[in-house]
C-alpha positions, 0 to 999 in steps of 0.5 A: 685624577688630577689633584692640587694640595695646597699645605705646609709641605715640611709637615710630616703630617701633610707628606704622609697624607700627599705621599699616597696618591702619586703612588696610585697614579694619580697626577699631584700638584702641590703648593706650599705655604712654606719653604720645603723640599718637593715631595716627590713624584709629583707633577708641579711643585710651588711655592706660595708664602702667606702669613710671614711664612715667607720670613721663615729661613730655609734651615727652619723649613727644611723637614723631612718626611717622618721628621718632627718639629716645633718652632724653636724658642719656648711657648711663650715666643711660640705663642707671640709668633702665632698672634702675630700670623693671626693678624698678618695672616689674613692681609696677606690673603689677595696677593697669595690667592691671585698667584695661586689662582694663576697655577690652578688656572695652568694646572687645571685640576679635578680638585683642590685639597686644603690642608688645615685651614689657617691658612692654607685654606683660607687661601685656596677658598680666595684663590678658587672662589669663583672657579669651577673646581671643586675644594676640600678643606681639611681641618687640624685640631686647633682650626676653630678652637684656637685659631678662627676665634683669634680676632674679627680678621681669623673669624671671617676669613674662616667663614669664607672658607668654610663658606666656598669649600665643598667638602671637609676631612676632618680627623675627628667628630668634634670639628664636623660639628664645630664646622657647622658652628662657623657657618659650614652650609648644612647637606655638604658631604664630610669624612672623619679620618686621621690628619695623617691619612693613618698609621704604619702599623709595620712602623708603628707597633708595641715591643715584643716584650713589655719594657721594664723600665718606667719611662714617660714620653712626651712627644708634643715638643714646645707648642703654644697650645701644650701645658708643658709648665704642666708636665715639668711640674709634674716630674718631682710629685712622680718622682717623690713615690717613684725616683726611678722614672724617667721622663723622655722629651721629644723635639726639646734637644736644646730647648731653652725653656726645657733648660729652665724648667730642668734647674729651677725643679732640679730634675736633670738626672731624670729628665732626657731630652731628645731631638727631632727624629725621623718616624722609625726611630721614633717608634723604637722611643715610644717601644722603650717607653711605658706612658705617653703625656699630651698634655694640651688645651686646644686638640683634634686627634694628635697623629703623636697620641695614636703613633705612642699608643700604637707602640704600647704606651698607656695615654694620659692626655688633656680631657678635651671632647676630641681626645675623648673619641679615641680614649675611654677614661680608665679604659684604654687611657687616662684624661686629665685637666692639663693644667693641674700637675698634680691631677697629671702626676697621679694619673702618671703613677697610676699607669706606671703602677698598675701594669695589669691595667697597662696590659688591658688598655694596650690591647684594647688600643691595637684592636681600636687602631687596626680598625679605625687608623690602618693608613691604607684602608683609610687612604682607600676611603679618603680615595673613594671619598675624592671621587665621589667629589670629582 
């Protein structure tokens, strides 16, 4: 089969999904939106800037496979960013889609995958519109409740998409329906699946020992659509009843708003924070730790939540409809209103100290992931699922 991804290629999340089919022998195209390393095995490589992503310097778009990362700068400057694509994005729309057009053309695929559809599928419905070719849309948590409501320009351009794809993945039950919602025509297939493609259970799993130390991770970085105010408030009301907690943040190494926070509540001494790092050495943090943190507003299924709870980590995440499908509250989790410390704080604490609880929720976790999240058996579906498309 001869597939063409168009996508983000620094996202660790697309490399994990695009890593597999060149694997199976299948001929892979990709196009990036962004400045990034090739992937490798594949038969062409491209790429094609959209929404200012032409601006971004190549030491910001460089990533590695396994490598996180979230835009330097806080959430407020994240936020700013992010509304000045959402304006941008869709003007820049008919230049990138006629140079897309052009590889489909000499690539001549069996299928066009989008990966998240601001923009990239955006751009593959405008570029494959009148193509005989069949198109795939993937939706990312934010697609249709943070992105496509942004303004009237988002919102059509997202009913384009959706109107032209042929198919949708999404990684969970919420945005089939939300898809439906922004006018995806009724009767055309869909398949729920990790963003990711799943996880790498010999990569990803608990300690052979229970850790010790209380330790909380958050491993969301600064993102515009994650309470992280919430989550720094929240540290002194933990450490009131427990001072030995300790609080580990991913992808904030340097972080100026990070900093702030830091001073203005006085927490240094319990407070680290870490920088991007590659996915095995982010399975050993989230071993060490005893609670993982998602606090947000706006999500599908964070690949970080399963990745944390497939370590061991009992979740407290924000209560969101998404979150919801993976996380039963008070069974293998806790879900709180993200913008309430003290609601986070509590739930905290209450993972931190009931540890027969930890032990319940954690093998209710690896049973729920190795049946529904194992990266070859939903690689295999997602492969079954392209055929039958083709």
């Amino acid at each position: 089969m001869r597939i063409l991804f168009v996508t983000d290629a620094r996202s660790p999340i697309a490399r994990n999904w695009l890593r597999y089919w060149p694997e199976q022998g299948h001929e892979v195209f990709v196009v990036s939106t962004f400045p990034a390393e090739p992937v490798p095995g594949v038969a062409g490589f491209a790429v094609t800037p959209i929404a200012l992503s032409g601006l971004a310097g190549r030491r910001q778009a460089e990533s590695a496979p396994g490598k996180r990362r979230s835009a330097p700068g806080g959430a407020r400057l994240i936020a700013v960013r992010t509304a000045l694509r959402h304006l941008a994005g869709p003007l820049t729309l008919p230049a990138a889609a006629g140079r897309l057009r052009h590889l489909v053309k000499d690539w001549q695929p069996d299928l066009v995958h989008a990966l998240r559809i601001p923009f990239e599928g955006m751009l593959a419905a405008a570029a494959v519109r009148d193509l005989n070719v069949p198109l795939l849309l993937s939706v990312w948590g934010n697609d249709f409740t943070l992105h496509a409501p942004a303004n009237p320009l988002m919102a059509r351009a997202t009913r384009q998409a959706l109107a032209r794809a042929d198919a949708l993945h999404a990684d969970c039950q919420r945005d089939v329906r939300l898809a439906r919602e922004w006018g995806w025509p009724a009767g055309r297939p869909s398949i729920v699946l990790p963003g990711n493609g799943g996880l790498d259970l010999d990569v990803f799993h608990p300690a052979a020992e229970p850790p010790a130390a209380p330790v909380v991770v958050n491993p969301r970085g600064f993102r515009a659509y994650v309470r992280n105010d919430t989550f720094f408030r929240a540290i002194p009301l933990v450490l009131d009843r427990r001072p030995d907690a300790r609080f580990w943040c991913v992808a904030m190494q340097g972080e100026s708003a990070a900093e702030g926070w830091i001073n203005r509540l006085r927490i240094r001494h319990a407070v680290r924070l870490l920088p991007h790092m590659p996915r095995p050495r982010l399975a050993e943090v989230f071993r060490q730790a005893q609670v993982t943190v998602s606090p947000s507003v706006h999500d599908g299924t964070p690949n970080s939540l399963l990745e944390s709870i497939a370590c061991g980590c009992a979740p407290v995440a924000g209560d969101l409809e998404s979150i919801r499908e993976w996380i039963d509250p008070g069974r293998n989790g806790l879900l709180i209103n993200p913008a309430d410390p003290r609601a986070l704080a509590e739930a905290i604490l209450r993972a931190l100290e009931d540890e027969a609880w930890r032990r319940e929720a954690q093998d209710y976790n690896q049973k729920m992931l190795r049946e529904r999240a194992e990266y070859t058996a939903c690689m295999q579906q997602a492969a079954a699922f392209y055929h039958r498309l083709v």
